[in-house]
N, C-alpha and C positions, 0 to 999 in steps of 0.2 A: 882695274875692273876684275872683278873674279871669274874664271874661268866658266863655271857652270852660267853663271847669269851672261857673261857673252857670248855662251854658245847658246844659250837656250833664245836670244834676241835674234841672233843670225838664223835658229831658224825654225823662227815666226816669220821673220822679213823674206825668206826661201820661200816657205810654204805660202805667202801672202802675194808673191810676186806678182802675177794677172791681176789681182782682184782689186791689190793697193795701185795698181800702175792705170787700169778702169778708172778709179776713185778719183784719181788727182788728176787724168784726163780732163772729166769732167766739172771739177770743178777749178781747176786754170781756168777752160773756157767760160764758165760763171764769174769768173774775175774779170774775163778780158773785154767786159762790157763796162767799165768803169761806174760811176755813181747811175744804179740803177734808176732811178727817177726820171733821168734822161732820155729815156725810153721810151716813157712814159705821152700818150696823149693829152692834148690838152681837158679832154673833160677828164680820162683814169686822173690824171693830177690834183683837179678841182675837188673828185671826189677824196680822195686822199688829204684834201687841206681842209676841207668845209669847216670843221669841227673847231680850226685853230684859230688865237689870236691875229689878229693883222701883221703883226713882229712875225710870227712864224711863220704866217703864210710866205711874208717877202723871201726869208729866210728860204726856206723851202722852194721858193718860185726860180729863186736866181741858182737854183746847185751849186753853191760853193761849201755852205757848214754842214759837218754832216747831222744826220739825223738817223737816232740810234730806239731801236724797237725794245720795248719790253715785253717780254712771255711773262705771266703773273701766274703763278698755282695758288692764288691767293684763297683761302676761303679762311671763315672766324670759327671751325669748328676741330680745324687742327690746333693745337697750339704753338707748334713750329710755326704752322704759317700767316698765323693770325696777327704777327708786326706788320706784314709785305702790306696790308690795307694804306702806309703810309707813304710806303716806298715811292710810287708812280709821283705821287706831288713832289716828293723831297728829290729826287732823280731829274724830274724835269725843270726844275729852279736850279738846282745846280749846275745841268748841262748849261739853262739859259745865261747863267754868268758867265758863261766858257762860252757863247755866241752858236751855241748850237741848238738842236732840239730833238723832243723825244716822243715816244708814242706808246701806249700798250695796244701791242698789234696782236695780241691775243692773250685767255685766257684758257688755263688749259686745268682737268680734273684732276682733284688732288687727294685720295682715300685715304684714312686712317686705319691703317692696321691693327691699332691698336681696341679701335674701336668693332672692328669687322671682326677679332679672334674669333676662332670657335663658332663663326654666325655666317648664312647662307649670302652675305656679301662678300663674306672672305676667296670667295670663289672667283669675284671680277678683279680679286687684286694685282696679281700678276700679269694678265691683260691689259690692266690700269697702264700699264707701261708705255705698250706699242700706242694705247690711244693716245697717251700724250705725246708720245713723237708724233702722230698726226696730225693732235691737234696744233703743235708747234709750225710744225710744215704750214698748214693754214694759212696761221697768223703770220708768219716770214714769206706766203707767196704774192703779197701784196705787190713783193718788189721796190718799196720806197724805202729802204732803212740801208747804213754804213756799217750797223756794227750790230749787235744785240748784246740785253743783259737778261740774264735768265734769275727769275725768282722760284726758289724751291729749295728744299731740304728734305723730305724726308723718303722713303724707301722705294718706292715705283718711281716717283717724280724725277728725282736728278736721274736716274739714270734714260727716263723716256724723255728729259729734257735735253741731255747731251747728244741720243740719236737724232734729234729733230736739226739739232746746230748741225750737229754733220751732213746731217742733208743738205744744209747749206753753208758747206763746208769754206766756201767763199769770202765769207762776213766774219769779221773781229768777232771773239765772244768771250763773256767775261762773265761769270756766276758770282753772284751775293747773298751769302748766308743771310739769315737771321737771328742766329746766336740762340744757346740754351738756357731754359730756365735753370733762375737757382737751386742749388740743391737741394731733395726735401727729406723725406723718411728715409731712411739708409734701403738700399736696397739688398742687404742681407735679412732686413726684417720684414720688407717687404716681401719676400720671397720663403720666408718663414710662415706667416700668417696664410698665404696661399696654399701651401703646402697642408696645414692646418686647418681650412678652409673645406680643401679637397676629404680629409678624415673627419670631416662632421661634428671637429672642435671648436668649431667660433662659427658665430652668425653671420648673415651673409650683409649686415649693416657693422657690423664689423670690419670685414673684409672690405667695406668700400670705403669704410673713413682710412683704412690704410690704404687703399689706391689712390684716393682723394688725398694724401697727404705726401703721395709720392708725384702725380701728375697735379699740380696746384694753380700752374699759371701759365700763360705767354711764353712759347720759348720750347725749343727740341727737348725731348725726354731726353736726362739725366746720364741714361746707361748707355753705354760703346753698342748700339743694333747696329741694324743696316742705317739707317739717318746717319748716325753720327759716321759711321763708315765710308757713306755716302760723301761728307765731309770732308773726312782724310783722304780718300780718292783726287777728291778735284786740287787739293793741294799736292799731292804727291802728281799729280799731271799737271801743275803749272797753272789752272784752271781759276784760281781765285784768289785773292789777295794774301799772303802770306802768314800763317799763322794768327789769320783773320777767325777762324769758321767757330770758336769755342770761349769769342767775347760774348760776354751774355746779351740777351735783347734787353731792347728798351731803356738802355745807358748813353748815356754821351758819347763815349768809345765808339759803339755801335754806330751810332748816325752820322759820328764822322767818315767812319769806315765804308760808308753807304757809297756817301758822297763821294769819297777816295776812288771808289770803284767804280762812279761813272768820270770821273774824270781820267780814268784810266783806260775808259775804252775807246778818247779819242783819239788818246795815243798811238793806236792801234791800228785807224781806220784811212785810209787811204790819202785824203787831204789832211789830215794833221801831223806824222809822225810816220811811225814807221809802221808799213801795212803789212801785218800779221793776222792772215785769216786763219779760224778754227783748223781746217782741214790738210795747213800744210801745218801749221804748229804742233799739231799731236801727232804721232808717229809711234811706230814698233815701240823703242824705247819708252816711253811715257807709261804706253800700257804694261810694259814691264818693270815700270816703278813703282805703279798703282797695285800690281799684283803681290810687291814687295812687301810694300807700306801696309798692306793685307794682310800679310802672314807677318810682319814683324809688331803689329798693332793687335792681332787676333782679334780681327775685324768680322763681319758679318758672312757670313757661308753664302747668303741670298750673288753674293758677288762671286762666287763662280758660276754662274749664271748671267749676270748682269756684265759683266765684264766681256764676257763673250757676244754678249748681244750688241755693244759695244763699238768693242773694236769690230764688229763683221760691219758695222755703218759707215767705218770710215775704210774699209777694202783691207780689215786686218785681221788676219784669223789664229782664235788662238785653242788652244784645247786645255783640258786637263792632266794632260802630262806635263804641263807648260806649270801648271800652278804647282804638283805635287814637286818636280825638281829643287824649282824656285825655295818653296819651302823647306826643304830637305836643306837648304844652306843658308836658310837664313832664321837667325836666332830672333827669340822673342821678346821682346823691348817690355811688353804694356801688359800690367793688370789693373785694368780695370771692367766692371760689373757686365758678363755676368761670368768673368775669370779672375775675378778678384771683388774686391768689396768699393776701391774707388769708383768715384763717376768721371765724368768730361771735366767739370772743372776743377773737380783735384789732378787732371791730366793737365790743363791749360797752364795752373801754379805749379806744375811742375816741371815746366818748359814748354809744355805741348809738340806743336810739329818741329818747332826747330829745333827742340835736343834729340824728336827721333831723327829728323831727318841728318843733322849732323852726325850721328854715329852710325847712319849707314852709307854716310859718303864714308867718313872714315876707314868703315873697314872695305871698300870696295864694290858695296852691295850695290848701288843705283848709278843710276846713268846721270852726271854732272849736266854732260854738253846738250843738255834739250832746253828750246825757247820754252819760256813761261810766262805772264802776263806782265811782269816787271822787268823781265829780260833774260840776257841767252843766262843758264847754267843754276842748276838747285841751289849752288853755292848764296846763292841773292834770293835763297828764302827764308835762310838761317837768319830772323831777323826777331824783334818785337816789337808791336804797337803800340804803342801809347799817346796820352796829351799831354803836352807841354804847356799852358798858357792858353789852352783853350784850341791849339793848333793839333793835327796829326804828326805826330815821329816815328820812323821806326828806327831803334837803335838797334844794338846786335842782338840777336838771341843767344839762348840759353844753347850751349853745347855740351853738356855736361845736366844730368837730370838734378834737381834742387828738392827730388822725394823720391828716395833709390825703391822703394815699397812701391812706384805707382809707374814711374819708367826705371830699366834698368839701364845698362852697359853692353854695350857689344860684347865687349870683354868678357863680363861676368852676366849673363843673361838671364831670364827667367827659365828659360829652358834653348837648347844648340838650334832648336827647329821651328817652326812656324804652326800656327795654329790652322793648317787644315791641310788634311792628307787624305792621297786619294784610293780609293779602294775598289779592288779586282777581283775575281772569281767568277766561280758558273753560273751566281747570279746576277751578272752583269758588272759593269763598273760606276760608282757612287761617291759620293765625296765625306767624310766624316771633321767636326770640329773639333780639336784635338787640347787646346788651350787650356780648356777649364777641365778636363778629364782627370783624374787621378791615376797612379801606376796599377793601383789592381781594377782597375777598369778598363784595361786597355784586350783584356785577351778574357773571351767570354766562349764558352760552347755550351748549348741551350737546346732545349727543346722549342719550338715554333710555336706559336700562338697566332694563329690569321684571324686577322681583321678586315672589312671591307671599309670601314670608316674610323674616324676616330672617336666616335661618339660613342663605337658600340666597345672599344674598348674602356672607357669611363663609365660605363652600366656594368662590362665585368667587375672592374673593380671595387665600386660601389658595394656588388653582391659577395663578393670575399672571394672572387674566385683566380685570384691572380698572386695568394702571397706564396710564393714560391719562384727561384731561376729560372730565367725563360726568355726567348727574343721577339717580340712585336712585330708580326710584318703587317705595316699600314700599310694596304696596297689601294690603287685604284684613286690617286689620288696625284696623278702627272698631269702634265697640262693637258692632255688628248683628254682624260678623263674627266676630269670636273677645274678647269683651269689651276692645279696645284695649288691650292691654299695653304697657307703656313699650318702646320698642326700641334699649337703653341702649347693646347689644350692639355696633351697629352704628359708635359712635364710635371704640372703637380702632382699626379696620381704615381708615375713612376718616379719621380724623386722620394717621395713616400715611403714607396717600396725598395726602395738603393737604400734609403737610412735605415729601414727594418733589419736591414743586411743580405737583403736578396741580390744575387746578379741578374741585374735588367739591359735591356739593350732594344733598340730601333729598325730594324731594317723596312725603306720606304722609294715609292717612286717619288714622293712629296715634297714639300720642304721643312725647315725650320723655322722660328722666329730667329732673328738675329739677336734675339736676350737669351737664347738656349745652349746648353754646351755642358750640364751635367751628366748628365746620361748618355752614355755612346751613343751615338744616331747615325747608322747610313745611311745617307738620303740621297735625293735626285738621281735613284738606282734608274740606269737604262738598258735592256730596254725598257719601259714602264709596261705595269699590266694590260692597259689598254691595246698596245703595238703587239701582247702576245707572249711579253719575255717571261722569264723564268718565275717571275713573282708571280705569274697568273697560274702555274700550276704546284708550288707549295702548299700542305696539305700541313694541319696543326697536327701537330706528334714530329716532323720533322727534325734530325737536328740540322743547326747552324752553327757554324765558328766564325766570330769575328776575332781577328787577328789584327789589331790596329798598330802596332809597331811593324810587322810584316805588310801590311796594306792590302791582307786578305779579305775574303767575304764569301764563304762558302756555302753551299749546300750539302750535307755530307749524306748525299743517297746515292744512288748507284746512275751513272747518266743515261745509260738502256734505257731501265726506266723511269726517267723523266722524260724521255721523247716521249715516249710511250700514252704519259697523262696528258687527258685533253684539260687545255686553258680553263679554269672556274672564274666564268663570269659574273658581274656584280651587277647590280639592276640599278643605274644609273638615271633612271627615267628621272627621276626628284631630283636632281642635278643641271637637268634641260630645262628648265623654266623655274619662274618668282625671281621677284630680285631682279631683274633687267637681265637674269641667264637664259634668256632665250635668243636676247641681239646680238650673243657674243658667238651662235653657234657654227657660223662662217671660220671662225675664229679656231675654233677646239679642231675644226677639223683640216686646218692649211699648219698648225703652228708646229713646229720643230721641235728637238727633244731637248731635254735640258741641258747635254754637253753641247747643243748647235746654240745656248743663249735662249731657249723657248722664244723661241721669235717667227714673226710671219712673215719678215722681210728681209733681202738683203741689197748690198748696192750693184751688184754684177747682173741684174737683168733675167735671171733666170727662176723665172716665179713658182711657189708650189704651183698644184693643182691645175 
């Protein structure tokens, strides 16, 4: 194991020590109640069976098979999630051949970011989160289920579906992709025409038949975001079938893989196999694989955030000097869009997870000895699936990349370091995505251009008032402020201006899309303006230096006076309501900063507010 990566495990597990030893407290004693249903009253039971066949009810009546809950993020208007409408039938036939049965014990909100950019919904997305851990809790506090399979993919979802399993950290848990559509319009020309778009060269029925020929069908977008990251996560934690998450939907493959995965989480569940609940199965190491598999995939930035929110569910705390480290030694495997021009499944054909994941056991980067849903040690995910006869196989995986252009070599990498580093100075500390940046983009000093929104920077540029070097500060835009909405909006216009040959650059309390990474961008700056910090008294004429090999981020004025200036408040009013932004206002004002995970909850008891 490599030194940095085990000291940096040992101490998470130091600094976690109370919170994780809380965690598992609690849920031993949720174990030590054996098949929950048992519990149960005779009418809570009746209610709980009403709905079923007579087979199930017996089933069910006598507590011996188990009975395994489905959480669905189903809805037909994502296209990730729009297979899962099948799953709950095809799941519960399955189990029934296995003498078991199944339930969806909840349904939980599932936003499209995609669909929200730039739009006064984008503002519930990041909150989308914790609701879905909620709504998960819900649907799991029935009390009648052995195991759960969780349905979701794409960017708020898995991660607010993973805090809800840890809540009930007790119970088997086993997540089931949906696989991504095939590939459509390259996403280098897709991001061409946008750019294009943005300069008032092509029509805006233009620009849709190229969106339209890039989002086409059923099935996760294309490009390595947060979804797909989402993805790599739960494989690099054990979480999901092995080098499962990047079969395409709506194949053969796929539905046998469905079924694979419920018959995997009987495995799992106390009467049948060996009982591996969520909560002892993932641990320090896992989230320090996933942090790995992050920087070696130059996966989604949304995941230092998410990550953190995360592991604080199951009593595990991590920070961002934990990712910047991590990073720092571990080389970059993957280009693919929006740090290269491949998608996912020219990643999948070219080994997918198990040729990353082989070359970072190899060179010492990840933790072997952690259970996973197949069993003990990552070694047993270097695998691939396929049919043989109409049957499920998995034979060995690919160890070695079979398209050196889309994964690389340990050895010989796409660059020594990982795709996100974290960044320091007087105006707080932020995180920047490093992957797809070029070398003369890494070191910028600029005069300041503030902005209160991102919208009023897209009217600047509109009116020509931005062709010149200069740094962006979006402020006002952290979760205190208007729930952090991605400021996806903001890339056409300055990638525009990066090609003109001007030096552009980000500084934000905000976040990114996980398609973004041309443009320097500090983001998730804390403190955010909202709390008071430094962005709230930046003044345009300012200089900035971002230093991204250095992992600086400075204000370069005098610090007298910047005590000195009183905070410039933004008028936020338009931010508290439309949109359902009024139900979340509890919300804006308990939730945490973005290095705490933007979170309103933890497991240790000790509540905001």
């Amino acid at each position: 194991m490599h030194d940095v990566i085990q000291r940096v495990t040992d101490q998470i597990r130091e600094r976690s020590r109370e919170s994780r030893s809380i965690y598992l407290q609690r849920i031993r004693a949720a174990a030590a109640h054996g098949v929950n249903r048992q519990k149960l009253g005779c009418s809570n039971l009746a209610h709980a069976m009403a709905p079923m066949c007579d087979a199930d009810k017996d089933s069910l009546s006598h507590m011996v098979q188990p009975n395994i809950a489905i959480i669905t993020a189903y809805n037909d208007m994502l296209s990730a999630h729009e297979p899962y409408k099948l799953y709950p039938a095809l799941i519960k036939r399955t189990l029934a051949d296995e003498g078991a049965t199944a339930q969806v014990a909840g349904g939980v909100p599932a936003m499209c970011d995609g669909v929200t950019q730039s739009q006064p919904g984008m503002e519930l997305s990041l909150f989308s989160r914790d609701t879905i851990a909620m709504g998960t809790a819900i649907g799991l506090s029935h009390n009648v289920y052995d195991g759960a399979l969780y349905l979701g993919v794409c960017d708020k979802i898995v991660p607010g579906l993973l805090i809800g399993a840890l809540a009930f950290g007790h119970l088997p848990s086993l997540f089931v992709p949906a696989g991504p559509m095939p590939s459509g319009i390259s996403n280098g020309e897709k991001a061409k025409i946008r750019q294009e778009y943005a300069q008032g060269k092509v029509s805006k029925e233009a620009l849709l038949k190229v969106e339209a020929a890039s989002y086409h069908s059923s099935g996760t977008c294309t490009f390595y975001g947060t979804a797909n990251s989402n993805q790599m996560l739960l494989e690099m934690m054990g979480l999901q079938l092995p080098n499962s998450s990047f079969v395409n939907t709506n194949t053969p493959l796929r539905e046998v893989l469905t079924q694979h995965a419920a018959k995997t989480i009987l495995t799992m569940t106390q009467s049948r196999g060996e009982y591996k609940p969520i909560g002892l199965m993932i641990d320090e190491r896992s989230f320090v694989n996933a942090i790995i598999g992050l920087m070696a995939t130059g996966g989604s930035t949304n995941h230092t955030i998410h990550l953190i929110a995360m592991a604080k569910a199951a009593g595990i705390i991590l920070n961002w000097d934990d990712f910047d480290a991590i990073s720092k030694v571990t080389p970059l495997l993957c280009r693919m869009y929006p740090n290269g021009q491949a998608d996912v499944n020219h990643f999948r054909e070219a080994g997918g997870m198990s040729a990353v994941i082989s070359q970072l056991l190899d060179a010492g980067l990840i933790h072997n000895d952690v259970e996973t849903v197949v069993g003990k040690g990552m070694e047993r995910t270097i695998v691939e699936p396929s049919l043989s006869g109409g049957s499920l196989t998995f034979g060995a995986g690919a160890r070695t990349s079979r398209n050196l252009e889309v994964i690389s070599t340990a050895r010989e990498p796409f660059s020594p370091e990982g795709g996100v580093k974290l960044l320091e100075g007087n105006i707080g500390r932020g995180v920047i995505k490093t992957s797809a940046l070029k070398q003369n983009h890494l070191l910028i000093e600029a005069e300041a251009i503030v902005f209160d929104s991102q919208e009023a920077l897209q009217r600047a540029f509109k009116q020509g008032e931005l062709d010149r070097d200069f740094i962006a500060v979006v402020r006002y835009q952290g979760p205190k402020a208007n729930g952090m909405p991605e400021l996806h909006g903001l890339m056409p216009p300055l990638g525009v201006l990066q090609d003109r040959g001007f030096k552009v650059a980000i500084v934000t309390d905000g976040r990114m899309s996980g398609a973004s990474g041309k443009v320097p961008s500090a983001i998730h700056v804390v403190p955010e303006a909202a709390e008071g910090g430094i962005l709230s008294k930046i003044i345009t004429g300012d200089r900035i230096r971002l230093d991204v090999e250095r992992g600086e981020m400075t204000l370069l004025a005098d610090g007298g006076e910047i005590d000195q200036r009183e905070p410039q408040k933004a008028d936020l009013i338009d931010n508290r309501h439309g949109f359902g932004r009024e139900l979340f206002a509890a919300i804006r004002r308990s939730v945490g900063n973005a290095e705490e995970g933007a979170a309103i909850f933890d497991i240790t008891g000790k509540e905001r507010g």
